[in-house]
C-alpha positions, 0 to 999 in steps of 0.5 A: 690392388691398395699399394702401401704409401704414407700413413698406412698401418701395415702387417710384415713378416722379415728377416734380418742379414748381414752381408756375410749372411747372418741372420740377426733378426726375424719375426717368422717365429714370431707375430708379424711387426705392425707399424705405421709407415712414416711415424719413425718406429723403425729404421728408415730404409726398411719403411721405405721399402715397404711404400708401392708394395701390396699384399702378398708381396715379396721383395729383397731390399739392400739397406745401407748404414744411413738408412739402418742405424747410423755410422759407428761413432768412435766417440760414444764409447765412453769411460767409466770407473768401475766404482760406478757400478752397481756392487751387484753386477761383475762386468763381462765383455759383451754385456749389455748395461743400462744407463739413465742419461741426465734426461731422463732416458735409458741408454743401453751400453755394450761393455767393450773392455774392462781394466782394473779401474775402468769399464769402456762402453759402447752406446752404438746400436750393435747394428752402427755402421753395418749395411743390412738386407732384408726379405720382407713380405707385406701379409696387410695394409690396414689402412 
């Protein structure tokens, strides 16, 4: 049987865990994620789990922080006035805000704390910092 490597195109069904066992994503009610393997689309550690498996395979893999979303960097919280926002929008704890950086792109920020004057946010990827497990299972290798 074809084994996955490098450059193929692929069809998996996963399920995303914390190591406390909270499930915080999955694409079993969902299509299956398609993606080609070495083009950077998703995290490392979970592209590399799929090279050397075939169809119809499943496995479990431990994925550490580096090879997921990076370390929590305490400095991309970041301080803003509140004038700085749209009148429109009553900042909660937890919201998730866009941001257009100088470059032209878009950068999603969690609100971390609110003061009378100033907003934190948190530009990590909610996952920073955490070591993820995964059950994958590869449904096609389509070349």
């Amino acid at each position: 049987m074809t084994q996955a490597n490098q450059g193929n195109r692929v069809k998996v069904h996963y399920q995303g865990l914390l190591n406390d066992g909270t499930i915080f994503d999955s694409s079993y009610d969902s299509d299956p994620l398609e993606f080609t393997i070495g083009n950077g689309e998703i995290i490392p550690g979970f592209e590399d789990a799929i090279v050397g498996m075939q169809e119809g395979d499943k496995k479990n893999v431990a994925v550490a922080s580096e090879q997921a979303y990076g370390d929590y960097k305490e400095e991309r919280k970041i301080e803003i006035e509140r004038s700085q926002l749209p009148e429109d929008i009553t900042p909660e704890v937890g919201m998730v805000l866009q941001m257009d950086t100088p470059n032209n792109r878009t950068l999603y920020v969690t609100v971390v704390d609110i003061g009378e004057e100033a907003l934190t946010l948190d530009a990590n990827h909610p996952l920073a910092g955490k070591d993820l497990n995964f059950e994958i299972e590869l449904l096609e290798i389509m070349g």
